[in-house]
N, C-alpha and C positions, 0 to 999 in steps of 0.2 A: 706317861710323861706329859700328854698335852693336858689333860686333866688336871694333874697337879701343875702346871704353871695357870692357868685357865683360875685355881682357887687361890696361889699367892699374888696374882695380881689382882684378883679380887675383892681385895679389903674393904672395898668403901660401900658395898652393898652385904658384908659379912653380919651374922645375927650378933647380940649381942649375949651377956651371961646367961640371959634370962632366957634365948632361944629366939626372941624377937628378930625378924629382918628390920635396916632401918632403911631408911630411903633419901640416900645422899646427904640428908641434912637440910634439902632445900623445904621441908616441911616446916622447920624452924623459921622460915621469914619472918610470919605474923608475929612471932615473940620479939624477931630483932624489931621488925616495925613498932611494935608498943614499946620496947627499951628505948627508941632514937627517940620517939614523943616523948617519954618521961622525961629523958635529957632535955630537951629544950623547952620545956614546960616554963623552964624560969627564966627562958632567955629571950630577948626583944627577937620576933621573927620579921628578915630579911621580906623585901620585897621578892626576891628570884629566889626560888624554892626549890633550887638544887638537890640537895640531899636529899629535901623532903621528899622529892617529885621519885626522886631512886630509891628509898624507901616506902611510898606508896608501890611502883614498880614490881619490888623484889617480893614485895606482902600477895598484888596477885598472881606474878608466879607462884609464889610460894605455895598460893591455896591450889593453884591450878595441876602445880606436880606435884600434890601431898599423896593421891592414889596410884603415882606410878614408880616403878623402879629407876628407869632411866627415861628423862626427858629429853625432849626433841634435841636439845645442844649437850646432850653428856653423850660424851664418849667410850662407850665399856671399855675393857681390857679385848686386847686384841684376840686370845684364844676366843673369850665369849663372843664377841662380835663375829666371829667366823662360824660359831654353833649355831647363834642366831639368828645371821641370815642365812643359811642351810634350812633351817626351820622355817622361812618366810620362801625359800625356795623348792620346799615341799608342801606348800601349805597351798600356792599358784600354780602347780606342775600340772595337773589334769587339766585345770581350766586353759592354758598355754597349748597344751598335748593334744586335748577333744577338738581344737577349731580345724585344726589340718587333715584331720583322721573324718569329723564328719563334713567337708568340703572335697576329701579324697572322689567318691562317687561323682561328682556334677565337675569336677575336672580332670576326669578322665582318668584317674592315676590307680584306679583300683588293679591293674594289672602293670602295675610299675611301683613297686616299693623303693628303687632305689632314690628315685626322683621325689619321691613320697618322703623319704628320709632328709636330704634335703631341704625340702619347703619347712620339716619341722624344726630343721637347725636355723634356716634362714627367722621362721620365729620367736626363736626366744632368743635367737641374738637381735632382734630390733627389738625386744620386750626389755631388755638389758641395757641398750645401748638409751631409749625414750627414759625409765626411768634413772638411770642415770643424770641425764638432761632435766626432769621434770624436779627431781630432790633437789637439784645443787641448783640450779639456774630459775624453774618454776616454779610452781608454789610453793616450793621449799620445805613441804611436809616429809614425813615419812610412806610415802605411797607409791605402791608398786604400778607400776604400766604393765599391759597385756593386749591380746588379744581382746575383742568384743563382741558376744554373740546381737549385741545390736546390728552388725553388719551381715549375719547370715540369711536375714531374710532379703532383702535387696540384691544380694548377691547369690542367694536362687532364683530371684526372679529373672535377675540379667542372663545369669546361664540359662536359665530353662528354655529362655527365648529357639538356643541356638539348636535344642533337640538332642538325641541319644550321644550320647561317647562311641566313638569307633572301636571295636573290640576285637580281637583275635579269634574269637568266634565265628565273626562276622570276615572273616578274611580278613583284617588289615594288619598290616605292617608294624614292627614299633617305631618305626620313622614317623607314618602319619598319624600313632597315638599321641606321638611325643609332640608333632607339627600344632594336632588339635589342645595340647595342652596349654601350647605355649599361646596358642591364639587365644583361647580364653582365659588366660592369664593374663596378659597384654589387659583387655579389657577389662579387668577387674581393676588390675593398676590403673590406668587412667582415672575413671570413675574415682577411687575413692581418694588420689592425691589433688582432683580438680576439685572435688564434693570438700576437701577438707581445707580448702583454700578458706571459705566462707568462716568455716572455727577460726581459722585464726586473725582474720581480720574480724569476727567476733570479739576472739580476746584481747587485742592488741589495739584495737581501738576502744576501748571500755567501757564496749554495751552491755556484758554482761553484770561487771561492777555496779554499775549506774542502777541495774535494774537490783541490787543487793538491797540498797536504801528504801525499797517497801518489802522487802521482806522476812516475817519476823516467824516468832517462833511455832505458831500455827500452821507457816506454808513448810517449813522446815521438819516438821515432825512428821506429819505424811510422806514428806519426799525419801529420807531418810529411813522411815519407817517400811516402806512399802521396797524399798532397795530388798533385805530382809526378808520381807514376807514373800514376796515375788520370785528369791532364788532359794525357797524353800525346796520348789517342786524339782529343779534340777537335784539339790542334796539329796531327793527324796527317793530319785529315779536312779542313782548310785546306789544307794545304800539299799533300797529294793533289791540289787543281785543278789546281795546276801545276809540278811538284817543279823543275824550271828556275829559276824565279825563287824557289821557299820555297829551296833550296840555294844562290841566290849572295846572298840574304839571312844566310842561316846560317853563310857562309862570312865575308861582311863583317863582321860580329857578334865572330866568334872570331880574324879577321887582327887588327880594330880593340881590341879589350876584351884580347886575350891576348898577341900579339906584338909589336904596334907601342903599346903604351899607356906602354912607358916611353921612348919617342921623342916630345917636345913639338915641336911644329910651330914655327919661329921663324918670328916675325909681327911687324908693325911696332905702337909704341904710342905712347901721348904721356902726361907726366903734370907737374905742377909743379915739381916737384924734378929728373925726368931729362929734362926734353921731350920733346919726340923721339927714340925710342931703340927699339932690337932686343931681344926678350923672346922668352921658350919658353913655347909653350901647351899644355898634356894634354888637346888637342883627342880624340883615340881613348881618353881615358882615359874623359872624361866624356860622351863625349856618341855614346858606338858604336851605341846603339840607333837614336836620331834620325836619322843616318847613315845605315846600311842601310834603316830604312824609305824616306828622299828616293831613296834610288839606285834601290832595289827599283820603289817609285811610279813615278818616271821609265823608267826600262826598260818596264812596263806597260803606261803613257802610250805611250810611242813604238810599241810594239809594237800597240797598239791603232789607233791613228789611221793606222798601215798594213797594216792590219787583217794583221797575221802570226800573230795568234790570230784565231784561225775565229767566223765571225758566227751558227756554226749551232749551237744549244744542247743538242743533244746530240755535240757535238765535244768531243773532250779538250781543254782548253783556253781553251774559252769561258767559264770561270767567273773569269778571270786577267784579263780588260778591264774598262780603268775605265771604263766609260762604263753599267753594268749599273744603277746607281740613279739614272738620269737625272730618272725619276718620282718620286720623292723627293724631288728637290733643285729641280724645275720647283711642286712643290706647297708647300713648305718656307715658312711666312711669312718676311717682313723680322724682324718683331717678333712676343714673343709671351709676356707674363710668366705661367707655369703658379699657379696658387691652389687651395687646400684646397675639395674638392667640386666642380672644373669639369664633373665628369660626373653630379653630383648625388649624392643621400642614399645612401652605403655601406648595405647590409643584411646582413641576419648571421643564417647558416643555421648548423645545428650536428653536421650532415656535413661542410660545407665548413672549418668551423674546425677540428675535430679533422683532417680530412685535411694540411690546410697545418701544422697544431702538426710531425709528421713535419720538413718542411721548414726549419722555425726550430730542432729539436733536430739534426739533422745539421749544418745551418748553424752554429751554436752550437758541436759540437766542432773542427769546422772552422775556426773561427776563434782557437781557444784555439790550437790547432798554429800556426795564421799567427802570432799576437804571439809564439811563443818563437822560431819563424823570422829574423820583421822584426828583433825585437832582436838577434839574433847577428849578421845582415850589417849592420846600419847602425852595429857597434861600443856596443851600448848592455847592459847586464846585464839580466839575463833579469826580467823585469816582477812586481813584487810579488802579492799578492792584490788587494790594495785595486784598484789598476791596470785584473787583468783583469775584478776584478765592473764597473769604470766601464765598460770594453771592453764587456761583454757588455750591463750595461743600455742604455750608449748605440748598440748595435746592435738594440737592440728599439725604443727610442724612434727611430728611425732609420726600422726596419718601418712601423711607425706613423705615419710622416711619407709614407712611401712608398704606403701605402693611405690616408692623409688627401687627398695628390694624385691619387694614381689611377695609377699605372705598372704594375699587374697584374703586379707582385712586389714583394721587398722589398728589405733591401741588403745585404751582405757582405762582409767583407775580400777583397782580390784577389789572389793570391797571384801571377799575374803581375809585380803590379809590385812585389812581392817580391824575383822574383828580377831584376828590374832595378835594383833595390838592388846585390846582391852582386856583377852585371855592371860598374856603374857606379862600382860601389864611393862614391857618395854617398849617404848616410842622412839627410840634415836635415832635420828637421820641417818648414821655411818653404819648403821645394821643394816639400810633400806640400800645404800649406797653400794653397801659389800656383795648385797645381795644380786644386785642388778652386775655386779663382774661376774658372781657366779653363773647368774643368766650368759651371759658373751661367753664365756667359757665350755658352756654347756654346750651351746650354737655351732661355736667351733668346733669343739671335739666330740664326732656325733655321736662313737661306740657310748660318752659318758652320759649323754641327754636319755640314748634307748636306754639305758639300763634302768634307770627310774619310771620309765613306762611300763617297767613290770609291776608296778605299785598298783594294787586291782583297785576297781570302782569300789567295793564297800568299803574299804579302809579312807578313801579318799571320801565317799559319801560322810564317813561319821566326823569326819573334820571339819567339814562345811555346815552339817548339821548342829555345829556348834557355832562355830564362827560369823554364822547367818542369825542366828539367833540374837547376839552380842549386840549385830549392826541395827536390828530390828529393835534392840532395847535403849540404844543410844538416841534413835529416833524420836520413841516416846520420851523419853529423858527428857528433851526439850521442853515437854509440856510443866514441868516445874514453873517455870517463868510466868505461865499468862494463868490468869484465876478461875480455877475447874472450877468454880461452884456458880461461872457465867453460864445462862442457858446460848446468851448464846456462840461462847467457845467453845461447850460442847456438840453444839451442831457443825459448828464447821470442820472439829476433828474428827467427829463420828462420820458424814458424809464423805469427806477427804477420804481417806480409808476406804468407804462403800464403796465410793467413786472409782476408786484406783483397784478393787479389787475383780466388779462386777466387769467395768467394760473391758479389759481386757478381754476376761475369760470370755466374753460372750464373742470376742472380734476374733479370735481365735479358733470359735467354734465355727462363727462365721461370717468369714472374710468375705463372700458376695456381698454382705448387704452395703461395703461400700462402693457403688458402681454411679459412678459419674458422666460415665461416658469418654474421662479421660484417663488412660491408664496408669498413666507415671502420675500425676495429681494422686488417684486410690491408691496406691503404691505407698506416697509418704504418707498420705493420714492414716494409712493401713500400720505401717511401722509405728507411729506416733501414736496411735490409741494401741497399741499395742504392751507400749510399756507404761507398765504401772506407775511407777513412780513420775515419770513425767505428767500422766492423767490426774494422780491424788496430789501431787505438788502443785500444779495448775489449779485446780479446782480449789485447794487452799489458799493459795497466793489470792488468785479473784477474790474470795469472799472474806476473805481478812481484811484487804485494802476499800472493798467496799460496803459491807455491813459497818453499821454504826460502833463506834466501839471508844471506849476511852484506852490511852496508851497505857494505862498502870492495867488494865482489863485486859488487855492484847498481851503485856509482858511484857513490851517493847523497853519500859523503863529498867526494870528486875534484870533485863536480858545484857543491856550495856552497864548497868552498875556492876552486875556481877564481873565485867572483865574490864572498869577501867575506862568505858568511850561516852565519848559526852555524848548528852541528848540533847538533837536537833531543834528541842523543842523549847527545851532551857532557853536564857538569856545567857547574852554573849561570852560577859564574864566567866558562864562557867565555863562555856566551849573554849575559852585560849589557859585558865589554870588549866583542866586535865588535856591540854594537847602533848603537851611536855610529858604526863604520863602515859599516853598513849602513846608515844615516841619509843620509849623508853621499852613499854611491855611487849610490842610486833618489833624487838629486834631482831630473832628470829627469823621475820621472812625478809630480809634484808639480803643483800648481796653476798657472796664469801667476799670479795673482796674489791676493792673499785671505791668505797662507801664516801671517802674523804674528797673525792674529788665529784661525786653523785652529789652531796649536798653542798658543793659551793656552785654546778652549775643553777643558775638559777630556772633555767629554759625548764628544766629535765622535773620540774615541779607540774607541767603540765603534760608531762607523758604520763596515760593511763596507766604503761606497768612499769613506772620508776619507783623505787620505794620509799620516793620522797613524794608521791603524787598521795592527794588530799581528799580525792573526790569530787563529787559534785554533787552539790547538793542545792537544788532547783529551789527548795522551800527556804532557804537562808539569800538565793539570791535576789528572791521577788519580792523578801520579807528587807530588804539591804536596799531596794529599788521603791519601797513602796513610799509615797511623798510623807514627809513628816505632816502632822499636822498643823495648823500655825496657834500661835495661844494667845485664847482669848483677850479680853482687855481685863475682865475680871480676874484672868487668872496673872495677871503684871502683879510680880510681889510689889508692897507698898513701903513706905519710909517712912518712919515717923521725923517730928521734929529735928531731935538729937541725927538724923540719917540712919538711925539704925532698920534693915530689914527687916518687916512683921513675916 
């Protein structure tokens, strides 16, 4: 039944005779946009270029959501919007599930699953609740909030401080397991809701923005790229339990998404107009991931319950049976609404905040890479300032929710379900929206959260395997813009890259050789060269902005034609024509509602995350400041006889 309403409200993504899917229609712009020129080819054009300015507009939407099914403002039909963020809710479920499981040991909770249960309702109901807050209010993409393993290094180092977990072993009580939990819990909250203070007065004062305008698509393509490259080794270390099922995962993923997605399934429907009637559905278009994970599970399941994966734990292959979180899912309340201080009064040590700040600054560029990502595959134009300061504040205030509850991290964009954007090729905010209730829902009802924790690592390894890939390809993508055949753009992408791949590894293997003699100072830069993408993004940003370079060589030009933004570099006149189309094309990250009364205050023009704010831009103001020159005598035009100017 839900199936067949799911296809009669479907029509507007239905194939047509020829089997073809089509996509919304919004691919047609650029035809509407050359019809309106034809028309007014012969007509006196208006000084205020109204129409035109909406017809340039709707041409680079148009181009921008011609590769997706649904764009960031469509709406699917509501059965599909509930299958598909299901999909985006499976897609983030390990990454959500592993932070609590591998934090369980260092607080204490290894011999307390109920408590353990719990902490993991408490986090994906603030995963749920952040991005809720971050789609509708923040950057207004379709991206999901989560947990951050940027915060698990800082946050072993703060426990380690305090020594061994009390254990029943050891004679102690579950009083004083549960005392010592809550203590260093306490501490963790503190730490990352002070630590996360700094993001959001990052973003909301709009240093981050600010620092957008030297950043072009050389420092973008490492950051992004290296996102990607760097969560290969976690897919990898999933999909290691059991390369068997991570590979027929991997396989169904690219038969469904790459070969068979323009083959619509014909399925029976019914609707008022055609009753009863035969219809094509792009069942492998939209829904490849969901798919493989059910088959993947199932195979598992079967394999499990005749036990052809081995019962003994050190066997290849016993990390592949779903039946490994039974204790989870047997301790798991019915109900359990998480509240701000369930584990009592946060404290705030000032070791442990400077150590987590590390974790929010990596987090932080890390996330600037996801919003240019998210926007390219869900067909949406790359995210103004104003945008990513909302992005960035509303990821602090997000931290800050995260340590008000108690989840012993904070939250972050997922770049997983990134790239099940570009897989799915659906971007719509109300999938990403849906998805984030199904998160709360989960939260709260905890028997429903364990049961998906039966979903083993290789089925979850081969989904990322893909999905990391996608984010990894979107990165390089960037390099379209600036001109490979510079030696020296390729040095600075090649290096980028090196940069971001080497020193990690090497600070990883080994973290003494940062020893300053101050321990929380080695702590952040320990974190900070730690992740990739913040090292190969930095190291790009530096030598773009300061190698010699022309802006058509850089991209810079190619980069804002493509979407419509004037160049800072042009003359005035061109900057105030396409302001009105750039108006027009980031409506998008506008408000849902307020918007009429945002643009007539005029104040709210200088708030960094208003979506009426402009920027700033340093080179137009010093180039606005600089004294005219005075003119010459020779150059006084002259007058003939008659008074006419020569």
């Amino acid at each position: 039944m839900m199936l067949t309403g799911m296809l009669t409200a479907n029509e507007d993504i239905m194939a047509n005779e020829d089997g073809k899917v089509e996509s919304n229609g919004h691919d047609q712009a650029d035809v509407g946009y050359q019809k309106h020129r034809e028309s007014q080819s012969d007509m006196p054009v208006p000084e205020n270029l109204v129409n035109d300015a909406q017809a340039q507009a709707d041409a680079i939407l148009g181009r921008l959501k011609s590769v997706v099914t649904y764009g960031i403002e469509d709406n699917p039909p509501w059965h599909t919007t509930i299958v598909l963020a299901f999909q985006h809710f499976l897609t983030m479920f390990s990454g959500v599930l592993a932070i609590p499981l591998i934090l369980s040991n260092s607080l204490c909770l290894a011999e307390d699953p109920g408590t353990l249960a719990e902490l993991i309702g408490t986090i994906f109901f603030i995963s749920g609740l952040v991005t809720l807050l971050q789609s509708t209010f923040g950057v207004r993409l379709p991206i999901v909030q989560g947990g951050t393993f940027t915060f698990l290094l800082p946050t072993f180092a703060i426990l380690g401080i305090r020594g061994d977990c009390p254990t029943k072993a050891a004679n102690a009580t579950d009083e004083e397991i549960h005392a010592e939990f809550r203590s260093r819990m306490q501490e963790i909250q503190g730490a990352v809701m002070v630590a996360s203070v700094v993001q959001v007065v990052i973003g909301f004062t709009g240093i981050m923005g600010f620092l957008l305008q030297f950043i072009g698509p050389l420092a973008i393509a490492p950051t992004i790229g290296l996102i990607g490259l760097s969560l290969f080794k976690e897919a990898a270390r999933q999909a290691s339990v059991h390369w068997g099922i991570a590979w027929m995962v991997i396989i169904i993923i690219i038969v469904f998404s790459q070969y068979l997605e323009r083959f619509p399934i014909p399925c029976l429907a019914f609707n008022k107009t055609k009753k009863c009637h035969v219809t094509k559905f792009p069942i492998f278009k939209l829904f490849p991931i969901i798919l493989a994970i059910l088959i993947g599970w199932l195979f598992s399941y079967i394999f499990t319950v005749t036990n052809v994966f081995p019962t003994d734990p050190e066997a290849y292959g016993y990390g592949a049976r779903t039946d490994l979180t039974q204790g989870v899912l047997a301790e798991s309340p019915w109900f359990d609404f998480p509240y701000p201080g369930q584990w009592g009064v946060p404290s705030v040590t000032t070791a442990g905040t400077l150590g987590m700040l590390a974790g929010v600054l990596a987090s932080m560029v890390e996330s600037v890479g996801d919003y240019y990502a998210c926007a390219r595959l869900s067909g949406a134009p790359p995210p103004p300032a104003h945008a990513i300061n909302r992005g960035i504040g509303m990821e602090g205030i997000g931290c800050i929710l995260a340590g008000a509850w108690g989840t012993a991290n904070g939250t972050t964009s997922y770049s997983e379900n990134i790239g099940a954007i570009g897989i799915t090729k659906v971007g719509s905010r109300l999938v990403i929206q849906v998805a984030a209730c199904i998160l709360m829902i989960v939260g709260i009802f905890g028997k429903f959260g364990a049961f998906f924790s039966t979903i083993p690592d290789p089925v979850i390894g081969g989904v990322l395997s893909t999905t990391f890939g996608m984010v990894m390809a979107v990165g390089i993508s960037n390099l379209q813009f600036v001109d490979l055949n510079s030696p020296r753009n390729l040095f600075i992408v090649g290096f980028s890259f090196y940069v971001g791949i080497v020193i990690p590894d090497y600070i990883l293997e080994n973290p003494e050789s940062i020893n300053t003699g101050n321990a929380t100072f080695d702590q952040v830069v320990l974190v900070l060269l730690e992740t990739s993408m913040f090292v190969g993004g930095a190291v790009g940003f530096f030598l773009d902005n300061t190698v010699p370079g022309t802006r058509e060589e850089r991209g810079l030009t190619k980069w804002r034609d493509m979407y419509g933004m004037a160049d800072d570099e042009e003359d005035e006149d061109f900057v105030d024509a396409s302001e009105e189309v750039m108006e027009l094309t980031l409506r998008s990250y506008e408000m849902p509602f307020g918007m009429g009364y945002i643009r007539k205050w005029k104040w709210a023009r200088y708030l960094p995350f208003s979506p009426t704010f402009k920027g700033i831009n340093l080179k137009k103001y010093f180039r606005r400041c600089r004294p005219r020159k005075s003119k010459k005598e020779h150059d006084i035009p002259m007058s003939d006889n008659e008074g006419n100017v020569a």
